[in-house]
C-alpha positions in Angstrom: -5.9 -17.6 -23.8 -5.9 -20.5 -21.1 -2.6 -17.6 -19.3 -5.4 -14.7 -19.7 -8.0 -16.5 -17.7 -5.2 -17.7 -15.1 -4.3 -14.0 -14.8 -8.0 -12.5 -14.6 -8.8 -15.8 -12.0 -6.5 -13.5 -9.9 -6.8 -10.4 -10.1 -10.6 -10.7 -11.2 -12.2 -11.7 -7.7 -10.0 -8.7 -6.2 -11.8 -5.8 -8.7 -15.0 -7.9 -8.0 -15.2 -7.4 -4.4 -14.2 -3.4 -5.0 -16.7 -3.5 -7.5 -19.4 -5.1 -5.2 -18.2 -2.5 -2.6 -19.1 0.5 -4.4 -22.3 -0.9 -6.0 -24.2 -2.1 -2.5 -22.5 1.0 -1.2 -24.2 3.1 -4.3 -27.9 1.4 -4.1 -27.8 2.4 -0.3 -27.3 -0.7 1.6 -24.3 0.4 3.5 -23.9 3.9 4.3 -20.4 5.6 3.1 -20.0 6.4 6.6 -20.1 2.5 7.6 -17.2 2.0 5.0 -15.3 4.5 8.1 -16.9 1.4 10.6 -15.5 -1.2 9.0 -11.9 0.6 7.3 -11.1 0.9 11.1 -11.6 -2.6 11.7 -9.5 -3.7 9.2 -6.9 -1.6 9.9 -7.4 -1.6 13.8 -7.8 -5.8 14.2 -7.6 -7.4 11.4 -4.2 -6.5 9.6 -2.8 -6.7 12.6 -3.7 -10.4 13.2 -2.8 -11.0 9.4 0.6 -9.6 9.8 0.9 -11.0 13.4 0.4 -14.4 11.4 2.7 -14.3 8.9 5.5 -13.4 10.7 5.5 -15.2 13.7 4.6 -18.4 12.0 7.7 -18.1 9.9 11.4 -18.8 11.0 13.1 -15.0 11.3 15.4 -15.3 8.9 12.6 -16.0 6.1 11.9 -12.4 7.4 14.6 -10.6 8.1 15.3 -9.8 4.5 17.5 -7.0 4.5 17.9 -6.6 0.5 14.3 -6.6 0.1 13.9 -4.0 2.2 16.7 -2.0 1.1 15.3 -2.1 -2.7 12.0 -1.2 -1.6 12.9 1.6 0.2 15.2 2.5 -2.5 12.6 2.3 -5.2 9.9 3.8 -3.3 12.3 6.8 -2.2 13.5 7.5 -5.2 10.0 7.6 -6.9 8.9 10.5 -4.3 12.3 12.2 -4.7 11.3 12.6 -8.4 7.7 13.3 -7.7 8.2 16.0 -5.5 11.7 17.6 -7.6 8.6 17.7 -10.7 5.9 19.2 -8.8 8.0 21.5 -6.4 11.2 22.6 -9.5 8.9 22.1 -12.9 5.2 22.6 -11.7 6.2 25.6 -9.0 3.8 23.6 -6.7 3.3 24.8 -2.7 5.7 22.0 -0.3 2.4 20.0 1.0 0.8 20.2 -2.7 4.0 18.3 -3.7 4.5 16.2 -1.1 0.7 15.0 -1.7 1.7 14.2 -5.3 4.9 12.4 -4.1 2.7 10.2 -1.9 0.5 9.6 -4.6 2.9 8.5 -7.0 5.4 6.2 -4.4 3.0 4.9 -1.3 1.4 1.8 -2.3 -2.3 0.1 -0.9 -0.2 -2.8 0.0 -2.8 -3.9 2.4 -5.8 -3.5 1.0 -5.3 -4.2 -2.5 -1.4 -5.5 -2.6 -1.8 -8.1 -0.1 -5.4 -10.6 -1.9 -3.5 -10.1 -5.3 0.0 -11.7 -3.7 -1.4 -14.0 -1.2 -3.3 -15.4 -4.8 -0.1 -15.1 -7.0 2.9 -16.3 -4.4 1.3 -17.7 -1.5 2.0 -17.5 1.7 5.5 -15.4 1.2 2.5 -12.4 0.1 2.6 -11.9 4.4 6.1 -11.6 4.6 6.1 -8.6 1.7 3.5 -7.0 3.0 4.8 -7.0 6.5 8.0 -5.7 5.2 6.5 -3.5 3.0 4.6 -2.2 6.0 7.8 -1.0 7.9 9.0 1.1 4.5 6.0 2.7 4.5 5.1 3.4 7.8 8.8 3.7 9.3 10.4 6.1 6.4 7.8 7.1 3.7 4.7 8.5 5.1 6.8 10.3 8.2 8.6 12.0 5.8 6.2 13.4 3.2 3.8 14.3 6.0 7.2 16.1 7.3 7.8 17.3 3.8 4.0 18.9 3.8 4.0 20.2 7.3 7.1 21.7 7.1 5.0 24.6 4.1 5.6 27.9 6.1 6.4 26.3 9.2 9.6 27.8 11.3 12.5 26.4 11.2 13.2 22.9 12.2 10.2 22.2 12.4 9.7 19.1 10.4 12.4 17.6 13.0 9.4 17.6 15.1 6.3 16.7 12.6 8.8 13.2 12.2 9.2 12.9 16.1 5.3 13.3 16.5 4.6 11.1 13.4 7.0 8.4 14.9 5.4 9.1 18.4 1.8 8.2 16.7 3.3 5.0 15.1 4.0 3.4 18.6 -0.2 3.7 18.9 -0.6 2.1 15.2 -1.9 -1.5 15.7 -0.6 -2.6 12.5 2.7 -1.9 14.1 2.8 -3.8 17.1 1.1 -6.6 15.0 4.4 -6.7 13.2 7.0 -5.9 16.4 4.7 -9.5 18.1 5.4 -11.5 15.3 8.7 -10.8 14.7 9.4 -11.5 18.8 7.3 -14.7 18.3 9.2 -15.4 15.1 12.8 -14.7 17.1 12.1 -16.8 20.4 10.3 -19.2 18.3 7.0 -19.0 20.6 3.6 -20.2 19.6 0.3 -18.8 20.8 -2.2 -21.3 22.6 -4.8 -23.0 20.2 -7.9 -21.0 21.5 -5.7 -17.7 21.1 -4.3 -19.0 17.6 -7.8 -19.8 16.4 -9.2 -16.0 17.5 -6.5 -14.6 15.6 -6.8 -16.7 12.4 -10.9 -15.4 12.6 -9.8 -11.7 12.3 -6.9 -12.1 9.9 -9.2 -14.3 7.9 -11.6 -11.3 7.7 -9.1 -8.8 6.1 -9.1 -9.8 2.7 -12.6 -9.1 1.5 -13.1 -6.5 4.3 -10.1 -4.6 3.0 -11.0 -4.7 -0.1 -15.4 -3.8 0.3 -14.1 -1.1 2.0 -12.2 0.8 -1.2 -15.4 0.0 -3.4 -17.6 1.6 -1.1 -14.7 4.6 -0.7 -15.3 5.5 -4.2 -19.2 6.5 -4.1 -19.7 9.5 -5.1 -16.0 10.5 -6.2 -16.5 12.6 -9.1 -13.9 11.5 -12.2 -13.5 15.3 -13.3 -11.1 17.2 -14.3 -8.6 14.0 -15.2 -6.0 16.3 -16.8 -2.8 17.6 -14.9 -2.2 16.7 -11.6 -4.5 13.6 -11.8 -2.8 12.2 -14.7 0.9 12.6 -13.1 0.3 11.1 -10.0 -1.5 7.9 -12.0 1.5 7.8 -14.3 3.8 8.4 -12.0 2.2 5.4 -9.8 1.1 2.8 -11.8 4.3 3.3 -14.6 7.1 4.9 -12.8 6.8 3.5 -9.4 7.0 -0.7 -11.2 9.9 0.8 -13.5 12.1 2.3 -10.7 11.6 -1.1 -8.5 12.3 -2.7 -11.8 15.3 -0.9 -12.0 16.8 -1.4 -8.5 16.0 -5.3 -8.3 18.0 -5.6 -11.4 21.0 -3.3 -11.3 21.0 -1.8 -7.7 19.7 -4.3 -5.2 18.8 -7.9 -6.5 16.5 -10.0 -4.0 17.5 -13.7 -4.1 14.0 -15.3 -3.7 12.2 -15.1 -6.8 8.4 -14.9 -4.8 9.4 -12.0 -3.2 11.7 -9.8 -6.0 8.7 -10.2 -8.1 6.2 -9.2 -5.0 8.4 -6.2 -4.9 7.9 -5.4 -8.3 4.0 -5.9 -8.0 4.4 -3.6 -5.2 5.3 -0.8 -7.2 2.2 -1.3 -9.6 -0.3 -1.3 -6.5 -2.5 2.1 -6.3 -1.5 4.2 -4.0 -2.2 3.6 -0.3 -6.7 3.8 0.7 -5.4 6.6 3.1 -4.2 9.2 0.4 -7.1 10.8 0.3 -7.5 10.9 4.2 -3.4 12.3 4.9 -3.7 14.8 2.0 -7.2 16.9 3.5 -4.9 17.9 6.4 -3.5 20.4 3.6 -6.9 21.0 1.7 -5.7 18.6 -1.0 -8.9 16.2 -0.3 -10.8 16.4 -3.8 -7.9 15.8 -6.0 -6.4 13.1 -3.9 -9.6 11.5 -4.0 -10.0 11.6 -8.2 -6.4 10.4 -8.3 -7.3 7.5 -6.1 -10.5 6.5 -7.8 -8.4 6.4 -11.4 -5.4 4.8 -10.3 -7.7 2.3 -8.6 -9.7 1.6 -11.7 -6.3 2.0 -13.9 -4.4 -0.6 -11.9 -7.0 -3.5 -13.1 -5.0 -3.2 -16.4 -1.4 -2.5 -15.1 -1.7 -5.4 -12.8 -3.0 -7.9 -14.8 -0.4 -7.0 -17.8 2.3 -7.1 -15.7 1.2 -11.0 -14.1 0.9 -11.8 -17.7 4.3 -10.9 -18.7 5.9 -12.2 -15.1 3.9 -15.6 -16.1 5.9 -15.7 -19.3 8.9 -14.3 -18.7 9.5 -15.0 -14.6 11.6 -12.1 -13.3 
């Protein structure tokens, strides 16, 4: 009993704030559109301060962890290798209609979500995963599904040239350059002035509950229909095969010495999938059931997560 309440004391407040997010958002005292206002501040200021943080106040090689990354891009590649062999071989599904379900199934919402639940479980090793989480995702996942689904009737070689223009685009990401400033910092061992440290501590401060308002108030008006098919793969696919092919990988393939972060890496792979799904996958028309995947795996996680801190509270991994 006394391990169930330490387990909901985590990832309770998290589902609270999303919850508290879609109901102010629902009885009208934000607008959806302000959830736009305030996901771009999060993403735009302060993730990049929280990143910025927990890098450069750590020694580099606390973060230079080259097995983690190695066996969570292994995990996370293999997951969307599967994904989009089922929906492209077995389902007969268009390039960018698979590549949307790959995403779905292997790109997790390490920032929003991923992040709040780690910082709560491991402390402050949660920055270091989500910064190297970050580069996975950002550096080889979403360039190439978005290649994968612009390449649909394109000529060829073209997707040569959707990954030069997605990596173009990266260089103008803030998150990025919040990570490539506190690795420098991290490397020369520099330290900003207090008044500087102090601005940046505000706006990483703010992430958290921002991040996580935001997704609550994303979900009004999301229509649950239609939960049969696609809806259900991508949910399985994320919130069961995604944990059971890190799982795999930290234990036979690619074993991560620190325990904090090889079980981070596993909660990584149990995380919804990433707030921007729904956002990447309207470029193709794919908007509505990116959306109902993202609003079930949201709610769906709630019960994954919190089974899966109860049995790494038992049985440490």
């Amino acid at each position: 009993m006394n391990s169930t309440l330490h387990i909901l004391g985590i990832t309770g407040p998290i589902y609270l704030a999303i919850a508290l997010g879609y109901v102010f958002t629902r009885r009208g005292m934000f607008a959806k559109s302000d959830m736009q206002v305030f996901g771009k501040f999060t993403l735009n200021l302060a993730l990049p301060a929280l990143l910025f943080n927990a890098l450069s106040q750590r020694r580099i090689g606390e973060i230079l962890n080259g097995h983690y990354l190695l066996a969570y891009a292994l995990g996370s590649f293999a997951v969307a290798l599967l994904g989009l062999l089922w929906a492209r071989k077995v389902k007969g599904h268009s390039l960018s209609y698979s590549s949307m379900m790959a995403m779905g199934m292997s790109c997790p919402n390490s920032g929003f979500v991923g992040y709040p639940i780690m910082l709560l479980t491991f402390g402050p090793v949660a920055g270091v995963a989500l910064a190297l989480n970050m580069v996975v995702e950002n550096l080889l996942m979403i360039p190439f599904l978005l290649a994968v689904a612009d390449a649909q009737g394109g000529p060829a070689g073209q997707w040569k040239q959707v990954i030069a223009q997605t990596l173009k685009n990266l260089l103008k990401n803030p998150m990025i350059w919040g990570i490539t400033g506190g690795f420098v910092f991290s490397w020369f061992d520099l330290e900003l002035s207090a008044p500087l440290a102090r601005t940046v501590n505000l706006f990483a401060q703010a992430s958290m509950v921002l991040s996580l308002f935001v997704i609550g108030g994303s979900l009004v008006g999301l229509k649950a229909e239609g939960l049969k098919g696609t809806v259900t793969q991508i949910t399985l696919g994320k919130l069961f095969l995604h944990p059971l092919a890190m799982f795999v990988v930290l234990s036979f393939v690619m074993p991560v010495a620190d325990p904090a972060l090889r079980s981070a890496a596993l909660l990584s792979g149990a995380l919804p999938m990433l707030g921007i799904f729904t956002i990447l996958s309207q470029r193709h028309g794919h908007g509505t059931i990116s959306a109902v995947a993202l609003l079930l795996t949201t709610i769906g996680s709630f019960f994954t997560l919190s089974t899966l801190l109860l049995v790494l509270q038992h049985h440490p991994f």
